[in-house]
C-alpha positions as CSV (number, residue, x, y, z in Angstrom):
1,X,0.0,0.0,0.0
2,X,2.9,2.2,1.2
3,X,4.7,1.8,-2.7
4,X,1.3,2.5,-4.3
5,X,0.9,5.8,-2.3
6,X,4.8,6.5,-3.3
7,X,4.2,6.1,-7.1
8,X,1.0,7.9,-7.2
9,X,2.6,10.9,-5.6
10,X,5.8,10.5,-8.2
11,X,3.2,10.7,-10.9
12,X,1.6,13.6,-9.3
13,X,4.6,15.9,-8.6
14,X,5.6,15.1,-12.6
15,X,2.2,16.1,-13.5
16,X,3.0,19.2,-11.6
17,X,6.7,20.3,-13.0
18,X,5.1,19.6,-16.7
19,X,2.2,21.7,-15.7
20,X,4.6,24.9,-14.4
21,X,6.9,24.0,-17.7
22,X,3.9,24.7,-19.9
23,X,2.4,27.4,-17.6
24,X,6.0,29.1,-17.8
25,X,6.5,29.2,-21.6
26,X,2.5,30.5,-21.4
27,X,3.8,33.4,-19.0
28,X,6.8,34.0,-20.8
29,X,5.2,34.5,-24.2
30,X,2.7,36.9,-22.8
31,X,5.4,39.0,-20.9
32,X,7.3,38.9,-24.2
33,X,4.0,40.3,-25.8
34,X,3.3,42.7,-23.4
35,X,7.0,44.2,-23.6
36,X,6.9,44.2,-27.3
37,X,3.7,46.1,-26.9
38,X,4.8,48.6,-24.2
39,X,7.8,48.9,-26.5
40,X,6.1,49.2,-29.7
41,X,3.9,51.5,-28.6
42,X,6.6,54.2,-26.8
43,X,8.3,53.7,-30.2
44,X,5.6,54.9,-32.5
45,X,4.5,57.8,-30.3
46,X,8.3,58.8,-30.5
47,X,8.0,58.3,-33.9
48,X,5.0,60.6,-34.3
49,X,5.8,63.1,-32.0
50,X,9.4,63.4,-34.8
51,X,7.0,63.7,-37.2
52,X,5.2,66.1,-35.7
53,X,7.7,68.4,-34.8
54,X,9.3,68.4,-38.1
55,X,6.5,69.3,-40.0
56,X,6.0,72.0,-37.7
57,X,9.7,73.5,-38.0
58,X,10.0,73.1,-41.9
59,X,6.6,75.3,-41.6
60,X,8.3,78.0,-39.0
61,X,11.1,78.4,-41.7
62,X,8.6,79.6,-44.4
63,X,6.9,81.6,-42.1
64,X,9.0,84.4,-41.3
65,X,9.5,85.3,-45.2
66,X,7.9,87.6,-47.2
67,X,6.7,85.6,-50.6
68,X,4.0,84.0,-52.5
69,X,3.9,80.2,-52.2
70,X,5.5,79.1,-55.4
71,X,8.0,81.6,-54.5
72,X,8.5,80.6,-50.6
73,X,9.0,76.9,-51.8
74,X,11.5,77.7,-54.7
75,X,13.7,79.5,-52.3
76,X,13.2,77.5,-49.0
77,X,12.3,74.2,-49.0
78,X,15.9,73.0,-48.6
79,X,16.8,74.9,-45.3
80,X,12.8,73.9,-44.3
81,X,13.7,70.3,-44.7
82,X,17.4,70.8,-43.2
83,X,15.5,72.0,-40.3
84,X,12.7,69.6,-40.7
85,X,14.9,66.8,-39.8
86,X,17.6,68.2,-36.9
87,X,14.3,68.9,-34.9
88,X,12.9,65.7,-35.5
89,X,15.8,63.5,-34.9
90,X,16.0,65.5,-31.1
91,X,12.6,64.3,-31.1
92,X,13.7,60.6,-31.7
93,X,17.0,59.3,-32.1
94,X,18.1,57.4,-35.4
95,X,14.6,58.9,-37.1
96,X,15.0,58.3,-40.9
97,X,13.6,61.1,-43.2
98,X,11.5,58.9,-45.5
99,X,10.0,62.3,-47.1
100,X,9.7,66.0,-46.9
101,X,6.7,67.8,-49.1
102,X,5.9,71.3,-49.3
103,X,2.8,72.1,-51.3
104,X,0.4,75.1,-52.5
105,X,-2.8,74.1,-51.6
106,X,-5.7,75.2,-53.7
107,X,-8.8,73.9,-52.3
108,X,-10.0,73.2,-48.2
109,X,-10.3,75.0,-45.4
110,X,-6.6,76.4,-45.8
111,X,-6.5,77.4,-49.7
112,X,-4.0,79.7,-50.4
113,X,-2.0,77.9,-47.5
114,X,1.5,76.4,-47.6
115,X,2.0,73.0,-46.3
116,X,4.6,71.0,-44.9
117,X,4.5,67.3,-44.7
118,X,6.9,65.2,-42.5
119,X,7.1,61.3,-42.9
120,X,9.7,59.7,-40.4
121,X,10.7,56.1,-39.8
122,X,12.1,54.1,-37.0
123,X,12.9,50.9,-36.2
124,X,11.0,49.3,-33.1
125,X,12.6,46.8,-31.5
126,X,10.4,43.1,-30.8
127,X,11.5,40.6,-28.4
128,X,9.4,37.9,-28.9
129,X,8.5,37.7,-32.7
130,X,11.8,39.3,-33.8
131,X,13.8,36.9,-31.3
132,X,16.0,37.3,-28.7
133,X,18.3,39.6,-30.3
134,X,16.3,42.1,-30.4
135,X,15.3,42.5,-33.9
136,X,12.4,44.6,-34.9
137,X,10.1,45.9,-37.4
138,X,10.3,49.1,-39.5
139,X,7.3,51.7,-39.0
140,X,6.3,55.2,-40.3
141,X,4.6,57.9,-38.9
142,X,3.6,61.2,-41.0
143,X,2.1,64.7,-39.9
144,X,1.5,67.9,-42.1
145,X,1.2,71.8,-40.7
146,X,0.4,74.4,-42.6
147,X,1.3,78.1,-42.6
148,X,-1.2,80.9,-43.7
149,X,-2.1,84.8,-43.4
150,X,-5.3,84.4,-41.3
151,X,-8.4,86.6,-42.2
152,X,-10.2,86.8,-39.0
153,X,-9.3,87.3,-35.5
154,X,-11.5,86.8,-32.1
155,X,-9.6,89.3,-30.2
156,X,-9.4,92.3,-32.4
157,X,-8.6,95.8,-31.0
158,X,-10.8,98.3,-31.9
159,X,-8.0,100.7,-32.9
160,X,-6.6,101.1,-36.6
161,X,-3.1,101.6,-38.5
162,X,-2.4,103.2,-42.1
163,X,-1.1,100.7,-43.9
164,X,2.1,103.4,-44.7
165,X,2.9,102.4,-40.7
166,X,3.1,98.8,-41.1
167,X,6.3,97.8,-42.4
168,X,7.4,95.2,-44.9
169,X,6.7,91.6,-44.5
170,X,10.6,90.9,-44.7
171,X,11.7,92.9,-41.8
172,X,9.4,91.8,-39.2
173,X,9.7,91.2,-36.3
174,X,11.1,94.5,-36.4
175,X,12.1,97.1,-33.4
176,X,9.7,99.2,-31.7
177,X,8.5,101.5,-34.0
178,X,6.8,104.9,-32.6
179,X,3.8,105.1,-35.2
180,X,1.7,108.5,-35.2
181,X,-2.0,108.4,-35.2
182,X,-3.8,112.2,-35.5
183,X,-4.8,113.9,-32.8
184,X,-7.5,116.7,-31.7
185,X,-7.9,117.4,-35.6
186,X,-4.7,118.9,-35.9
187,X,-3.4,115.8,-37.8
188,X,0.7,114.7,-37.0
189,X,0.0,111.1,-38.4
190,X,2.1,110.1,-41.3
191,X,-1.0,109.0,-43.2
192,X,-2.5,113.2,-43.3
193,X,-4.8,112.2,-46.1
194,X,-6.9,110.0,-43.4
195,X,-7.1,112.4,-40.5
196,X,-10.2,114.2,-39.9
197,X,-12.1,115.8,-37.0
198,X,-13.7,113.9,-35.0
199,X,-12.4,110.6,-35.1
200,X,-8.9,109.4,-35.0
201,X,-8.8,106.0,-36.4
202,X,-10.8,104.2,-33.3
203,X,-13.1,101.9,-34.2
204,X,-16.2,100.3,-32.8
205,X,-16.1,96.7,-33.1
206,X,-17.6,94.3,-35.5
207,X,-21.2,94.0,-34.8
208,X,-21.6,96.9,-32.4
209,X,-25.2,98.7,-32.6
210,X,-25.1,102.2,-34.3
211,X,-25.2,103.6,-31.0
212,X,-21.3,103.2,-31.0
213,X,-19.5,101.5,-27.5
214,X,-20.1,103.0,-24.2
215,X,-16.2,104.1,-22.8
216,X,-16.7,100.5,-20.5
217,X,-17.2,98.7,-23.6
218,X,-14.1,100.7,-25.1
219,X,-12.1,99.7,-22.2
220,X,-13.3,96.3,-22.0
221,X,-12.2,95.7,-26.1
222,X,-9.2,97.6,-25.7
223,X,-7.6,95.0,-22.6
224,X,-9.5,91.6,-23.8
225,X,-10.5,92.5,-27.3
226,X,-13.4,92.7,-29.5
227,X,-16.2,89.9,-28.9
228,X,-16.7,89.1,-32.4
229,X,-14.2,89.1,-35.1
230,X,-13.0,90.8,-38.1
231,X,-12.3,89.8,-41.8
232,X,-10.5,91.5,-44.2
233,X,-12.2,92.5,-47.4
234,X,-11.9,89.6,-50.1
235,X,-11.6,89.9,-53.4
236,X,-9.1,92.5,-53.6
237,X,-7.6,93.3,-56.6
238,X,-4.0,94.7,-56.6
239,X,-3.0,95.2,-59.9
240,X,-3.1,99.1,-59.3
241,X,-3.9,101.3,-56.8
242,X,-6.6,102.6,-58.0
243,X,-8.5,98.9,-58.7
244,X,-7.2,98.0,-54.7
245,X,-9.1,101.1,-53.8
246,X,-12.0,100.4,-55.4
247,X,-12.5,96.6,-54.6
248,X,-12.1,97.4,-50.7
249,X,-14.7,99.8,-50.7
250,X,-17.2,98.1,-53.4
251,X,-18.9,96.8,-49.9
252,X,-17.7,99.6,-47.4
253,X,-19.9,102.6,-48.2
254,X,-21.9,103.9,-45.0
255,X,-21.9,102.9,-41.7
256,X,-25.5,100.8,-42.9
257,X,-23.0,98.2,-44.2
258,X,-23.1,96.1,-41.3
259,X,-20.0,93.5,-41.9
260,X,-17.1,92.0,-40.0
261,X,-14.8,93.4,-43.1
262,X,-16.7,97.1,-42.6
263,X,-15.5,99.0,-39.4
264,X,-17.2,101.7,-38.5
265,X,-16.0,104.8,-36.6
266,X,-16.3,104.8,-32.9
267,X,-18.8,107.6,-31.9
268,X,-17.2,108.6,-29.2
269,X,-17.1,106.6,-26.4
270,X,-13.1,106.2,-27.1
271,X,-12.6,110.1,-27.2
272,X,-10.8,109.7,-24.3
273,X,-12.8,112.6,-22.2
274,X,-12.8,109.2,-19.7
275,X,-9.6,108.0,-18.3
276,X,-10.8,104.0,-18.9
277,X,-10.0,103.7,-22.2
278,X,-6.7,105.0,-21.9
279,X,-5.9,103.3,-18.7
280,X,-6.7,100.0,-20.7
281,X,-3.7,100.5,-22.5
282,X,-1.4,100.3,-19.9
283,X,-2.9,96.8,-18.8
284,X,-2.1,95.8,-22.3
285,X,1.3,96.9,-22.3
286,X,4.1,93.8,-23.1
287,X,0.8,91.7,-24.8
288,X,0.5,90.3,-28.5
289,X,-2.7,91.7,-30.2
290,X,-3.8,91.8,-33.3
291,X,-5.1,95.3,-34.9
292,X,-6.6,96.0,-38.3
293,X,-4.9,98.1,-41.1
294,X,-6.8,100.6,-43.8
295,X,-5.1,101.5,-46.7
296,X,-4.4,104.7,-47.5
297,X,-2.0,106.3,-50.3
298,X,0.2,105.3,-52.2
299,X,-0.8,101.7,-51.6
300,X,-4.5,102.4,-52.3
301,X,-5.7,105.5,-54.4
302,X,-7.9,107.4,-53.6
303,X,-8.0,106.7,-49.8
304,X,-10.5,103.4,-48.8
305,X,-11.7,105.5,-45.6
306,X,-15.0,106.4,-46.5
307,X,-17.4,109.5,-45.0
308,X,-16.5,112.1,-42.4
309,X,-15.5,112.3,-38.6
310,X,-17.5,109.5,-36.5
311,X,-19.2,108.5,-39.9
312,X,-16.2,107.2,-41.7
313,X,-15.9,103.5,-42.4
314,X,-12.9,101.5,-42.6
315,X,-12.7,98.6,-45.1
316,X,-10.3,95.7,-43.8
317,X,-7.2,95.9,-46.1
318,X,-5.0,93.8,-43.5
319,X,-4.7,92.4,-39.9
320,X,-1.2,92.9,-38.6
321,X,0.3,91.6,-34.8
322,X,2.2,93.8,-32.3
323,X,3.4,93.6,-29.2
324,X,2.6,97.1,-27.3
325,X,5.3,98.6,-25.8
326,X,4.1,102.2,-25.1
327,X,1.5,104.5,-25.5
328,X,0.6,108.6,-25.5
329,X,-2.9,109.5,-25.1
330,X,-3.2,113.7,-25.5
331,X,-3.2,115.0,-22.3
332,X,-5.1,111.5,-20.7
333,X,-2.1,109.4,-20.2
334,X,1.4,107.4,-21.3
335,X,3.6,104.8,-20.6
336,X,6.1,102.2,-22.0
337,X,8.1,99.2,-20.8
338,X,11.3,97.5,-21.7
339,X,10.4,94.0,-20.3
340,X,9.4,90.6,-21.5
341,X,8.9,91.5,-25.8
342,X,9.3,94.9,-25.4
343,X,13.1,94.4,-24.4
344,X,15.4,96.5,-26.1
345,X,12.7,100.0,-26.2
346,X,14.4,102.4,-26.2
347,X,11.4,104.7,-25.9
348,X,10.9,105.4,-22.3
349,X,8.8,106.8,-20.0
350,X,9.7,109.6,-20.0
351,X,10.0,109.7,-24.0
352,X,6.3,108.6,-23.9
353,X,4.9,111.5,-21.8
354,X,6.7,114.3,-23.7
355,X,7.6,112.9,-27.1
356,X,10.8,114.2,-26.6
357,X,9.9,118.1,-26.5
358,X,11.2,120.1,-23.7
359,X,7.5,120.5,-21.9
360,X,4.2,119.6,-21.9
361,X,3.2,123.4,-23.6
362,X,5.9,123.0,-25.9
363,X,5.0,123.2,-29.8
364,X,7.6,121.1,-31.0
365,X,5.5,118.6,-32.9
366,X,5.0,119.0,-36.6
367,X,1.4,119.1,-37.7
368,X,0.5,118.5,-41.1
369,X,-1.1,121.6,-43.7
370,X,-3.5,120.8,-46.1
371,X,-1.3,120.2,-49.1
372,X,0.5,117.8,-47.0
373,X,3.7,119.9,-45.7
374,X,4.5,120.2,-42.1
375,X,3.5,122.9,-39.7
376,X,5.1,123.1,-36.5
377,X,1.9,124.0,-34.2
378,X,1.8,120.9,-32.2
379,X,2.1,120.3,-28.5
380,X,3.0,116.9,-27.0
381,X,-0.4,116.6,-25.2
382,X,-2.3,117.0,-28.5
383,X,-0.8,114.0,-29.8
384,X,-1.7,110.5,-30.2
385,X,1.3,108.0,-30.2
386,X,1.7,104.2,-30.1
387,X,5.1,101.9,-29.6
388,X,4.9,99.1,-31.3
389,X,6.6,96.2,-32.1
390,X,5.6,94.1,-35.5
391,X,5.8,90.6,-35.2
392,X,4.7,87.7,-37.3
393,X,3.2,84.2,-35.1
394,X,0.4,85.0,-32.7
395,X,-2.6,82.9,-31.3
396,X,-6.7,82.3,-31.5
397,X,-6.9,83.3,-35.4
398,X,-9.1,81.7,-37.9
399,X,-10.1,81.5,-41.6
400,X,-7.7,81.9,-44.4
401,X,-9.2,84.9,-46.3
402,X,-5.7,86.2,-48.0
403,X,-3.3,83.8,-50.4
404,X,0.6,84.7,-49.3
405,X,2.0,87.5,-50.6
406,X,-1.1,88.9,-51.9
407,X,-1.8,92.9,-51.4
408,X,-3.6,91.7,-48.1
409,X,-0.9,90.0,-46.7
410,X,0.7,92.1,-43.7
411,X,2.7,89.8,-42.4
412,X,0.9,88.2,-40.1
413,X,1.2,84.6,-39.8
414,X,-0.5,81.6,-38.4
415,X,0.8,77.8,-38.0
416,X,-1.7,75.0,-37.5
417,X,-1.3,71.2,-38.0
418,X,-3.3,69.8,-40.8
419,X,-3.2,66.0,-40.0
């Protein structure tokens, strides 16, 4: 009985060791699975995070030139791709560039657009159906971004420039600039065909009631921007000035012509006979906004501003970015900084307050006839100054309305993936 009990327990304890033999390769082959899973999928996501990233840095290089498309990816494509490919292989080590595109696109949602499209490889290493060694399998990931002069912004400023103040597309980001607006319908702007009593170049924004924005409202636009956005004027025609002129006001005739591409004149609650529109500005100071641009002459002829004082309406011509750096109200208020983007202003305080005249009474300003030649009969606290900085990238804009390097391209520029 005792040699029965003996073998049967034999027999059971070999049952046993084949039973963890087979239960080990089981457990080993799943552990080899979920590695070459874990691995597999850290690999691709390194793999598409390359791709991203290159797209997106062959896109930045076309970005900060001036240029049609055909003539951005005649001149560029090989520093893009250059560039393309050091970012992504920071991204992920031994990434291959399988291909670089650039392309004008014609049709979607970002016609007019360039894009940039990235496809990286990698190998990922497998540890159960590549072997032991270590040998894996090849995989690709792809991404595209695209680069385009947006047509519409959600944060606006109510506040306009002539489009003789914005400068070329090929020297921003530039300096800080001082740009001259008119004041108290003396003029001193450097657009003096555009000046006019009763309104200097503030705007109510898009979809206000004809009753114009209470100085709140003003305020309110002036630190957060406008609730609704703007569009510039499509189709323009630039093949002279006198045809730009005309196709930005075809639709821009009377403050009536309620459109997001139509500005009218603020009424006056920005007049600044209350100090919280002009205190808004100095909340604003060191911020990115976007601000739209009228065109004026030599670029348009005759002028696009249409009507008189706090009737005139502004047609869209461009949207331009800038950092604000300082600002002179009249006699209400000014300010400037040196920090953060504005580093390297040489406009100070100081500057800001008197424009650089010996006084606040001082008539040291040049005002402007009406043939156009200077008259020196200013004084600092009649005049209306803004620092600015022009720069290209900023946030929070949509629809493509302008093709690059057409007449309504001012420079600025949005990136946005595609896929």
């Amino acid at each position: 009985m005792r040699a029965q009990l003996s073998q049967r327990r034999r027999h059971e304890e070999g049952a046993v060791a084949v039973m963890v033999a087979i239960l080990s390769v089981v457990l080993f082959t799943i552990a080899a699975f979920v590695a070459d899973l874990g691995v597999a999928y850290t690999s691709k996501r390194q793999l598409q995070t390359a791709a991203d990233a290159g797209a997106l840095a062959g896109a930045k290089r076309f970005a900060g030139e001036p240029g049609s498309c055909p003539q951005l990816k005649a001149a560029f494509s090989d520093e893009a791709e250059a560039a393309a490919e050091a970012i992504a292989t920071e991204n992920r080590a031994a990434q291959v560039n399988e291909d670089f595109d650039v392309e004008c696109l014609t049709t979607g949602p970002y016609e007019g657009a360039l894009q940039v499209t990235y496809r990286a490889s990698g190998d990922t290493p497998t540890y159960f159906s590549g072997g032991q060694d270590g040998e894996g399998i090849t995989t690709e990931r792809e991404a595209s971004a695209v680069v385009f002069v947006p047509g519409s912004d959600l944060k606006l400023r109510p506040y306009g420039l002539c489009s003789l103040d914005v400068p070329p597309v090929s020297s921003m980001p530039t300096g800080v600039i001082e740009v001259k607006g008119p004041g108290q319908a003396h003029g001193g702007s450097g657009c003096p065909d555009v000046e006019g009593g009763g309104n200097w170049w503030f705007m109510s924004c898009p979809g206000t009631s004809s009753s114009g924005m209470n100085p709140h409202e003003v305020a309110t636009a002036i630190r957060d921007g406008c609730a609704n956005g703007a569009e510039v004027v499509t189709p323009q025609d630039a093949t002279s000035p006198a045809s730009l002129s005309s196709s930005l006001t075809a639709h821009c005739t009377a403050q009536s012509d309620v459109s997001p591409s139509c500005l009218d004149a603020d009424t006056g609650g920005s007049s600044l006979s209350n100090p919280d529109p002009v205190s808004a500005w100095g909340d604003i100071l060191g911020e990115t906004i976007v601000v739209p641009v009228f065109c004026s002459i030599p670029t348009c002829s005759p002028t696009t501003v249409d009507g008189a004082g706090t009737g005139r309406v502004y047609p869209v011509f461009k949207l331009a970015a800038v950092v604000v750096c300082g600002y002179h109200m009249y006699d209400k208020g000014s300010d400037a900084s040196a920090d953060g983007d504005c580093a390297g202003n040489t406009f100070t305080d100081s500057y800001a307050d008197l424009l650089g005249c010996s006084g606040a009474n001082d008539a040291c300003l040049p005002a402007w006839n009406a043939d156009g030649t200077p008259a020196p009969n200013r004084k600092p606290k009649e005049s209306m100054r803004l620092f600015l900085r022009f720069v290209q990238e900023v946030s929070g804009v949509t629809v493509v309305k302008c093709d690059l390097g057409d007449a309504c391209d001012g420079g600025l520029r949005q990136i946005a993936m595609n896929r």
